[in-house]
PyMOL Python script that loads the backbone (N, CA, C, O; Angstrom):
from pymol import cmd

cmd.read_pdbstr("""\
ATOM      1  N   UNK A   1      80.323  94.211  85.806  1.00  0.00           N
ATOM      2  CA  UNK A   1      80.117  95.604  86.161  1.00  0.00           C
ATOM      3  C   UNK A   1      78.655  95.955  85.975  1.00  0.00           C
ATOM      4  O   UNK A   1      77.943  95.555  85.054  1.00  0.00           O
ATOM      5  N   UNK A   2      78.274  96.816  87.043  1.00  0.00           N
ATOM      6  CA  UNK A   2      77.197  97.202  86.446  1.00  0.00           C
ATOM      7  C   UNK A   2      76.862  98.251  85.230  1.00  0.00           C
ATOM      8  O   UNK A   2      75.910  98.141  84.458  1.00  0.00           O
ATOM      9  N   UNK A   3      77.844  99.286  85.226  1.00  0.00           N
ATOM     10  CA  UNK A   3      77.635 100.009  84.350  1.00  0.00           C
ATOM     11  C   UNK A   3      78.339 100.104  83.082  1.00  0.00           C
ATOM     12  O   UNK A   3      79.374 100.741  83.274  1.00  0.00           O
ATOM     13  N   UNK A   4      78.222  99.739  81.847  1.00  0.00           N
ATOM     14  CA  UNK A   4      79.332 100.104  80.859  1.00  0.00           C
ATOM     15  C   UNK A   4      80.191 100.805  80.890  1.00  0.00           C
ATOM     16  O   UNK A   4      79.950 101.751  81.641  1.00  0.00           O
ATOM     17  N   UNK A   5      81.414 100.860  80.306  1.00  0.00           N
ATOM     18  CA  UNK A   5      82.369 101.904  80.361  1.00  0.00           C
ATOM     19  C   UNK A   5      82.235 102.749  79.962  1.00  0.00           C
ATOM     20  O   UNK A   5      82.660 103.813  80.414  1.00  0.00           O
ATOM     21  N   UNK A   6      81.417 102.562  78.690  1.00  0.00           N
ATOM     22  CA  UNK A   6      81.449 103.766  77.764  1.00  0.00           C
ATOM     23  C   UNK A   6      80.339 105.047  78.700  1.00  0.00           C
ATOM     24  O   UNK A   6      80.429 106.268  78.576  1.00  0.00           O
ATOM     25  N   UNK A   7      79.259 104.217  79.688  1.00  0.00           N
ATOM     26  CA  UNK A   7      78.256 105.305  80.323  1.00  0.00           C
ATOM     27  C   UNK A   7      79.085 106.216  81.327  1.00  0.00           C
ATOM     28  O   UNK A   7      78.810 107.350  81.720  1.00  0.00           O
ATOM     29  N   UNK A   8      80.432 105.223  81.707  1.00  0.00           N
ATOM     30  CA  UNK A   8      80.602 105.475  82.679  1.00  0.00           C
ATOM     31  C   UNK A   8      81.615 106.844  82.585  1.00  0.00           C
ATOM     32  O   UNK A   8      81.593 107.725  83.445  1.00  0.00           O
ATOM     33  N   UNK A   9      82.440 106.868  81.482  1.00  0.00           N
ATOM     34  CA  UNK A   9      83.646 108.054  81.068  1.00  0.00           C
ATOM     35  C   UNK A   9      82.569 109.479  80.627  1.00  0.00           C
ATOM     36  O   UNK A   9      82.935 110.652  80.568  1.00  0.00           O
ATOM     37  N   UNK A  10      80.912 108.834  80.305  1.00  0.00           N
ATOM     38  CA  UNK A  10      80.390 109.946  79.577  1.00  0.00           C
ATOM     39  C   UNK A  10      79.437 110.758  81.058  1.00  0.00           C
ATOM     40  O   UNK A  10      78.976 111.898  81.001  1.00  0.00           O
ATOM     41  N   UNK A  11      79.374 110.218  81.770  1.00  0.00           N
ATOM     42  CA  UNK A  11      79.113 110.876  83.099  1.00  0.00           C
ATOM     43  C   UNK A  11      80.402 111.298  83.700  1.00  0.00           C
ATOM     44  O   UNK A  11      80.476 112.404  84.235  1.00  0.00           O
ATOM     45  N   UNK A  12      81.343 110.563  83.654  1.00  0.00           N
ATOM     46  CA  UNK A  12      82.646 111.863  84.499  1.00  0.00           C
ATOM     47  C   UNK A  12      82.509 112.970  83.283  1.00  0.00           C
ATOM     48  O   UNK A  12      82.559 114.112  83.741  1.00  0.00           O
ATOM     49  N   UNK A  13      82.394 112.936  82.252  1.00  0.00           N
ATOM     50  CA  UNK A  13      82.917 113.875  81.613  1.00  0.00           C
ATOM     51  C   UNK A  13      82.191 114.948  81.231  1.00  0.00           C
ATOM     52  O   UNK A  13      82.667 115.972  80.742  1.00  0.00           O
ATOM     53  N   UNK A  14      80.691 114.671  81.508  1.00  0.00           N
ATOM     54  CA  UNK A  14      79.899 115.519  81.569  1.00  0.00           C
ATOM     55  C   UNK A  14      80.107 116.607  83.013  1.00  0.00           C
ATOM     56  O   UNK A  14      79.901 117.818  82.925  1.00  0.00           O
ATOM     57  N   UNK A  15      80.425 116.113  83.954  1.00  0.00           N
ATOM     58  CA  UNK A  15      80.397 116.627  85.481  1.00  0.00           C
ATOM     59  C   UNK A  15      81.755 116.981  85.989  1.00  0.00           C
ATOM     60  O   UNK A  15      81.950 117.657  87.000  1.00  0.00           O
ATOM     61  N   UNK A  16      82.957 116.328  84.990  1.00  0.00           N
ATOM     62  CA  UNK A  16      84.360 117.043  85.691  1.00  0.00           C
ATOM     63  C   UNK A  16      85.542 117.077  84.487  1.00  0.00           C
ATOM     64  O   UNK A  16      85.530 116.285  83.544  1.00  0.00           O
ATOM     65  N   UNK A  17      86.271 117.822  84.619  1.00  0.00           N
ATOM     66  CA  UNK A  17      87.115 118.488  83.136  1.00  0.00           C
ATOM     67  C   UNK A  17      87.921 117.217  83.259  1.00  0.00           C
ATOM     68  O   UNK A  17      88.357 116.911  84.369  1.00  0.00           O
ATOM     69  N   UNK A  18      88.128 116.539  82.326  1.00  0.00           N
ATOM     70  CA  UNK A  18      89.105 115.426  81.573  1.00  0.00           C
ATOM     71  C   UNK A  18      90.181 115.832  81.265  1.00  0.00           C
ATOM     72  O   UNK A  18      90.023 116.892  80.659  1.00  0.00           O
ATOM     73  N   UNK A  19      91.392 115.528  81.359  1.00  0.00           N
ATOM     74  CA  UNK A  19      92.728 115.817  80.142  1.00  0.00           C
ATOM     75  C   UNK A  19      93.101 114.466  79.986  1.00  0.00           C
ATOM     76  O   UNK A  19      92.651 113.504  80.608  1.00  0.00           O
ATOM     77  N   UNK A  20      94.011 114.475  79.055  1.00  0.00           N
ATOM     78  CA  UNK A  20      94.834 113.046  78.568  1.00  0.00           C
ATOM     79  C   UNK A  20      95.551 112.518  79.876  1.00  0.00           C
ATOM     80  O   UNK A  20      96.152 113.026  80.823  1.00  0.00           O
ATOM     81  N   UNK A  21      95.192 111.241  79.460  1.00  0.00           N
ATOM     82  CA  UNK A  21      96.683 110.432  80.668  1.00  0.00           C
ATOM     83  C   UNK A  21      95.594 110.258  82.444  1.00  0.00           C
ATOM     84  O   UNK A  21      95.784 109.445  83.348  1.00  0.00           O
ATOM     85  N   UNK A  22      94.379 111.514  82.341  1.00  0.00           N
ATOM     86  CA  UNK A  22      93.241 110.600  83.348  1.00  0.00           C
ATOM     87  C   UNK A  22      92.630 109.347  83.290  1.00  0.00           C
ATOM     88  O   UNK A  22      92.074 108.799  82.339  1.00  0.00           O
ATOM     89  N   UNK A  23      92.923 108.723  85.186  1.00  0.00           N
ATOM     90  CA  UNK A  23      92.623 107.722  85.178  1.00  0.00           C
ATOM     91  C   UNK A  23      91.163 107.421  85.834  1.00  0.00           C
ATOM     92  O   UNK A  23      90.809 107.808  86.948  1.00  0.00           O
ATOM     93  N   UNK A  24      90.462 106.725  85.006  1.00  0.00           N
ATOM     94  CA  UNK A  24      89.352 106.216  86.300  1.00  0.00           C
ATOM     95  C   UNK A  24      88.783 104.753  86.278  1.00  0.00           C
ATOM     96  O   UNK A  24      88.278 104.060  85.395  1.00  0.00           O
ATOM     97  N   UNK A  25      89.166 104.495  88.071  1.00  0.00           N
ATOM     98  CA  UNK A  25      89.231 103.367  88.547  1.00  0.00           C
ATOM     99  C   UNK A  25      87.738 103.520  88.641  1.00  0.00           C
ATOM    100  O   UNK A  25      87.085 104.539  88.865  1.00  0.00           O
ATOM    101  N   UNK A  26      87.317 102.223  88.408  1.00  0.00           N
ATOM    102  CA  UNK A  26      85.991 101.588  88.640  1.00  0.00           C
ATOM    103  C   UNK A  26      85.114 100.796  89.394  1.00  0.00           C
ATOM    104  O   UNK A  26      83.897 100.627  89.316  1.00  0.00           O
ATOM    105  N   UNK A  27      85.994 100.333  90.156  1.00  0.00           N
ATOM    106  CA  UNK A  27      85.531  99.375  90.719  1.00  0.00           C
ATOM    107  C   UNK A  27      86.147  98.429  91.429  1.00  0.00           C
ATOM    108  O   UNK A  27      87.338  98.725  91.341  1.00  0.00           O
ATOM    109  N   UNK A  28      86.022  97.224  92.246  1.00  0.00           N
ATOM    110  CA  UNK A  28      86.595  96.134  92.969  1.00  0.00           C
ATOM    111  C   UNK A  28      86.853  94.720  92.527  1.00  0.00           C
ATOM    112  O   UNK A  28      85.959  93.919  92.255  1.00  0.00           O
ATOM    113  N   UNK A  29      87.913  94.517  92.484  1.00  0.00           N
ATOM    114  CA  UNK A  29      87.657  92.917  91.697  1.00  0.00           C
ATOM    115  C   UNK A  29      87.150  91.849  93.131  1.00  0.00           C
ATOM    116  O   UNK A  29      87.287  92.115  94.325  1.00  0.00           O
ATOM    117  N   UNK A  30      86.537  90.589  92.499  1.00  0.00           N
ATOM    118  CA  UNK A  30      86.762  90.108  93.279  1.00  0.00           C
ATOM    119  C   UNK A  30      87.278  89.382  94.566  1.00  0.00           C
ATOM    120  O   UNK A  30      88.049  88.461  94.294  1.00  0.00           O
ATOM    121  N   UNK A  31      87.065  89.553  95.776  1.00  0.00           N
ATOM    122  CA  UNK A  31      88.100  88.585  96.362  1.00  0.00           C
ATOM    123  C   UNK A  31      88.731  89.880  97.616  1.00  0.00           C
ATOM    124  O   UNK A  31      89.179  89.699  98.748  1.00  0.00           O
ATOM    125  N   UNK A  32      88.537  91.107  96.868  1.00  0.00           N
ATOM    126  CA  UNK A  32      89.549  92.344  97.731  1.00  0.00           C
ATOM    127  C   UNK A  32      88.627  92.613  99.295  1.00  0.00           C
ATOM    128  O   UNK A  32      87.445  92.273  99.246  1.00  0.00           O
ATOM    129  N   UNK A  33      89.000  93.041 100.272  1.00  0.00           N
ATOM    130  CA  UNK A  33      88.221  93.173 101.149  1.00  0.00           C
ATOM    131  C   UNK A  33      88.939  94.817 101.661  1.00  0.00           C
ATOM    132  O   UNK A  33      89.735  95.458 100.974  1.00  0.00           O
ATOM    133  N   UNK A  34      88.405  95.230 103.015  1.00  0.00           N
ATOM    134  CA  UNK A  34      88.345  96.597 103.013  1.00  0.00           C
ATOM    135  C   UNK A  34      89.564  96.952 103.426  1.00  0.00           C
ATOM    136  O   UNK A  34      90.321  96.115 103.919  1.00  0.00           O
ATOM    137  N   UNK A  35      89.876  98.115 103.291  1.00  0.00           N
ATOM    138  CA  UNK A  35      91.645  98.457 103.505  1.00  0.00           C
ATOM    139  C   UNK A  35      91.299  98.775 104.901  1.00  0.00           C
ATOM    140  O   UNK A  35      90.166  98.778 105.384  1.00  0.00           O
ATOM    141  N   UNK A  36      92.642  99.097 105.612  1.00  0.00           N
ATOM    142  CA  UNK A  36      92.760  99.017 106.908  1.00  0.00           C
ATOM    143  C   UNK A  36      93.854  99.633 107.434  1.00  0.00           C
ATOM    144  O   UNK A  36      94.926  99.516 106.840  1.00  0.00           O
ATOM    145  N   UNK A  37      93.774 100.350 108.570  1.00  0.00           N
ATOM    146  CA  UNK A  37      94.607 101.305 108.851  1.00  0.00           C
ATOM    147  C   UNK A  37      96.205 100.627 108.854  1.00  0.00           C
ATOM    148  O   UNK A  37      96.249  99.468 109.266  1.00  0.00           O
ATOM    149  N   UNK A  38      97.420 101.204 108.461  1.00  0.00           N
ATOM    150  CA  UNK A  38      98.144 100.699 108.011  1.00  0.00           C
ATOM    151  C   UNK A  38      99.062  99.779 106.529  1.00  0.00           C
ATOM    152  O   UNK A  38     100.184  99.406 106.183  1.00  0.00           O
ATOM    153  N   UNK A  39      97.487  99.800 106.034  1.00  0.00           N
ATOM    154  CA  UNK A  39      97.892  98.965 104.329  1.00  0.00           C
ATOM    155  C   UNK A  39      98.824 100.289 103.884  1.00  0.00           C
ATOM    156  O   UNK A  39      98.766 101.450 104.289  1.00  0.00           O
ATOM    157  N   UNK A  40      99.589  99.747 103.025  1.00  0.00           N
ATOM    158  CA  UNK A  40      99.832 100.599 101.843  1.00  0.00           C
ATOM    159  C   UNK A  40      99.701 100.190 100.389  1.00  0.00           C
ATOM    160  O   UNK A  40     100.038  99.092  99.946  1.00  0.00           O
ATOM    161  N   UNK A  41      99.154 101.228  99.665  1.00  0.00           N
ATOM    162  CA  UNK A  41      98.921 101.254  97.870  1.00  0.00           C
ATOM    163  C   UNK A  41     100.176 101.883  97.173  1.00  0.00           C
ATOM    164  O   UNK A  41     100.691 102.993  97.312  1.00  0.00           O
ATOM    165  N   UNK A  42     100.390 101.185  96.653  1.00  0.00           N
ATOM    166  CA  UNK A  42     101.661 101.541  95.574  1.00  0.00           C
ATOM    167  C   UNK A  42     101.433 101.878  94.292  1.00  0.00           C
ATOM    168  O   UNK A  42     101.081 100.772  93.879  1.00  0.00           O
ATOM    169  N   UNK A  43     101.368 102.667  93.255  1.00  0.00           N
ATOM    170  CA  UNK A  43     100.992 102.481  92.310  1.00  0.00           C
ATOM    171  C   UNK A  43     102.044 103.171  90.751  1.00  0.00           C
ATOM    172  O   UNK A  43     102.579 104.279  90.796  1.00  0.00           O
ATOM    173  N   UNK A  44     102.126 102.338  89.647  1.00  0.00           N
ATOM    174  CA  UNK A  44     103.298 103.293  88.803  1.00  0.00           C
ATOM    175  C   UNK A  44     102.032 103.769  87.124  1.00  0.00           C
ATOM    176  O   UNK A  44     100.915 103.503  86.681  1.00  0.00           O
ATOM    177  N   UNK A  45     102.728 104.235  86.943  1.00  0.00           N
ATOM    178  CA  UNK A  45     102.111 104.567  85.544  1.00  0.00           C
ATOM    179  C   UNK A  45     103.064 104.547  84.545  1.00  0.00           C
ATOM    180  O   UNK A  45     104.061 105.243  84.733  1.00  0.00           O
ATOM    181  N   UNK A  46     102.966 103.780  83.321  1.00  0.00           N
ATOM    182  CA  UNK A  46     103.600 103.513  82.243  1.00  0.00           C
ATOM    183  C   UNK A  46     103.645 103.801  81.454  1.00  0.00           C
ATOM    184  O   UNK A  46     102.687 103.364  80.816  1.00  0.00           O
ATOM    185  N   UNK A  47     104.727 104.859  80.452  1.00  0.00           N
ATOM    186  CA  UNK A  47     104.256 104.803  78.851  1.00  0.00           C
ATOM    187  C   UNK A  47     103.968 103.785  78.298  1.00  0.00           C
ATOM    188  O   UNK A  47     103.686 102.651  78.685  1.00  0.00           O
ATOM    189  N   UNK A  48     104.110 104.546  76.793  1.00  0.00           N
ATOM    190  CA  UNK A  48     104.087 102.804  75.596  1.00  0.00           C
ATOM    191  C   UNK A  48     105.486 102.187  75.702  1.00  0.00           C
ATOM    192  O   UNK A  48     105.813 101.012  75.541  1.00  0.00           O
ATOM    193  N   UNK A  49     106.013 102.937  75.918  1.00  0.00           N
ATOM    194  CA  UNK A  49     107.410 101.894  76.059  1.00  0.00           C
ATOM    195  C   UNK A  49     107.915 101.756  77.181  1.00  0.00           C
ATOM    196  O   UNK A  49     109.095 102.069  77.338  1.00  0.00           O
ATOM    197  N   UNK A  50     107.248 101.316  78.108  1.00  0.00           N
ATOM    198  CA  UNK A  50     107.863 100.878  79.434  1.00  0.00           C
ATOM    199  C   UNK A  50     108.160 102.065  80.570  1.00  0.00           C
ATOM    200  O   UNK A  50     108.426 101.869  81.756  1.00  0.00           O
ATOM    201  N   UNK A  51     108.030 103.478  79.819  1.00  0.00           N
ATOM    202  CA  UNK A  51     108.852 104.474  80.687  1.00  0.00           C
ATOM    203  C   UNK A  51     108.139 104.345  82.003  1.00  0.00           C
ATOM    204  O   UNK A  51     107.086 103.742  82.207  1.00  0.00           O
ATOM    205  N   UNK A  52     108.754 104.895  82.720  1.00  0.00           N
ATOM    206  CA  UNK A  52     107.945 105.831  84.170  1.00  0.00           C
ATOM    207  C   UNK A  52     107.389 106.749  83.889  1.00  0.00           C
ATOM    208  O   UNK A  52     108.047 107.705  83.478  1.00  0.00           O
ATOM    209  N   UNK A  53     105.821 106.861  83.997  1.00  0.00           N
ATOM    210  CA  UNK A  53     105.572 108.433  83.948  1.00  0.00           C
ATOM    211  C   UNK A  53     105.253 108.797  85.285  1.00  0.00           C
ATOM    212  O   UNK A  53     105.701 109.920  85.517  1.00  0.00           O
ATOM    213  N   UNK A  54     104.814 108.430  86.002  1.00  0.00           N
ATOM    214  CA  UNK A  54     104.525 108.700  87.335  1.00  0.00           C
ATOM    215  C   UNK A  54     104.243 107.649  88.329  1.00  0.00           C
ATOM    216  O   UNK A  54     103.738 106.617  87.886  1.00  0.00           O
ATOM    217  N   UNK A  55     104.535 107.745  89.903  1.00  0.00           N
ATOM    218  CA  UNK A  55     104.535 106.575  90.976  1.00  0.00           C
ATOM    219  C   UNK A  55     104.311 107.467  92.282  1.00  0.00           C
ATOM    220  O   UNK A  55     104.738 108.592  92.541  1.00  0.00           O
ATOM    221  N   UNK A  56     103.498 106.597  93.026  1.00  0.00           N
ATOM    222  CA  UNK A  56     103.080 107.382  94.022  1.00  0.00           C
ATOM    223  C   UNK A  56     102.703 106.008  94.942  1.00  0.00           C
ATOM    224  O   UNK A  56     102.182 105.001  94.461  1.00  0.00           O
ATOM    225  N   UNK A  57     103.138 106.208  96.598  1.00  0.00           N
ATOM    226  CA  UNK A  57     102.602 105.179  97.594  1.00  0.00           C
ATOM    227  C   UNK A  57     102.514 106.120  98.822  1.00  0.00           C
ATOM    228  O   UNK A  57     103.227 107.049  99.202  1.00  0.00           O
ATOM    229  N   UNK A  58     100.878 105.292  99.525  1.00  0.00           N
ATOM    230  CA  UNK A  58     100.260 106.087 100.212  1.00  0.00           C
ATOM    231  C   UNK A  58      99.347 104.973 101.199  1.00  0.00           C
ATOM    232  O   UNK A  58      98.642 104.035 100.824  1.00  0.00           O
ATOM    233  N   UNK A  59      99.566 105.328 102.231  1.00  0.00           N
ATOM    234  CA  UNK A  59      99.492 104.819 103.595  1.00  0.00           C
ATOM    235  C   UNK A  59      98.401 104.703 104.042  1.00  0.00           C
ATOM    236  O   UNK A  59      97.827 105.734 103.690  1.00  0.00           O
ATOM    237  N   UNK A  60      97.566 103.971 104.732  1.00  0.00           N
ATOM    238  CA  UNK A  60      96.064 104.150 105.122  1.00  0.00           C
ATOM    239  C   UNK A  60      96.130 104.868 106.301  1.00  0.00           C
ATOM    240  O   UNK A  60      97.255 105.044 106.769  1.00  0.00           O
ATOM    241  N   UNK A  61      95.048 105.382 106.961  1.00  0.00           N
ATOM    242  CA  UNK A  61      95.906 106.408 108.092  1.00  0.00           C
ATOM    243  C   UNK A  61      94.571 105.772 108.637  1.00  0.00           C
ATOM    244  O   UNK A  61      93.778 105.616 107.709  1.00  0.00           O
ATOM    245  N   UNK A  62      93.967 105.266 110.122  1.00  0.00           N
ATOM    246  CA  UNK A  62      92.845 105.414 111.082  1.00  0.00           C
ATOM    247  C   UNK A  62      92.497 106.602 111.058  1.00  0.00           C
ATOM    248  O   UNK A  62      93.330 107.508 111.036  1.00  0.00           O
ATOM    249  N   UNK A  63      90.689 106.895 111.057  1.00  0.00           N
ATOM    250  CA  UNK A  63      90.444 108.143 111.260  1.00  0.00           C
ATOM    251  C   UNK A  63      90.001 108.402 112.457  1.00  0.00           C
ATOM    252  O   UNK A  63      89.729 109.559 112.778  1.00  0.00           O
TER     253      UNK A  63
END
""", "prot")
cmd.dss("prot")
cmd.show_as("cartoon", "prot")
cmd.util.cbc("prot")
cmd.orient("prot")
């Protein structure tokens, strides 16, 4: 990465209101290439014990 994590939570948080349980994605791992009209992202969120807290999937749309 280029930037530390720690620089990186202290610039969102300077510039946009935080609560608990926000997520921020950082970046690309290797290997991923560009999404494309039609992909879909799925994504769940987990307590500590396995629960569901939230799930959401969402479609690439052509602009």
């Amino acid at each position: 990465m280029i930037f530390k994590v720690a620089d990186l939570l202290g610039y969102v948080r300077d510039r946009f209101p935080c609560m608990p349980g926000d997520l921020l994605l950082t970046g690309t791992p290797e290997g991923v290439s560009a999404m494309q009209a039609g992909d879909k992202v799925e994504a769940q969120v987990l307590g500590p014990q396995g629960q569901l807290l939230s799930q959401g999937s969402w479609q690439v749309m052509r602009r």
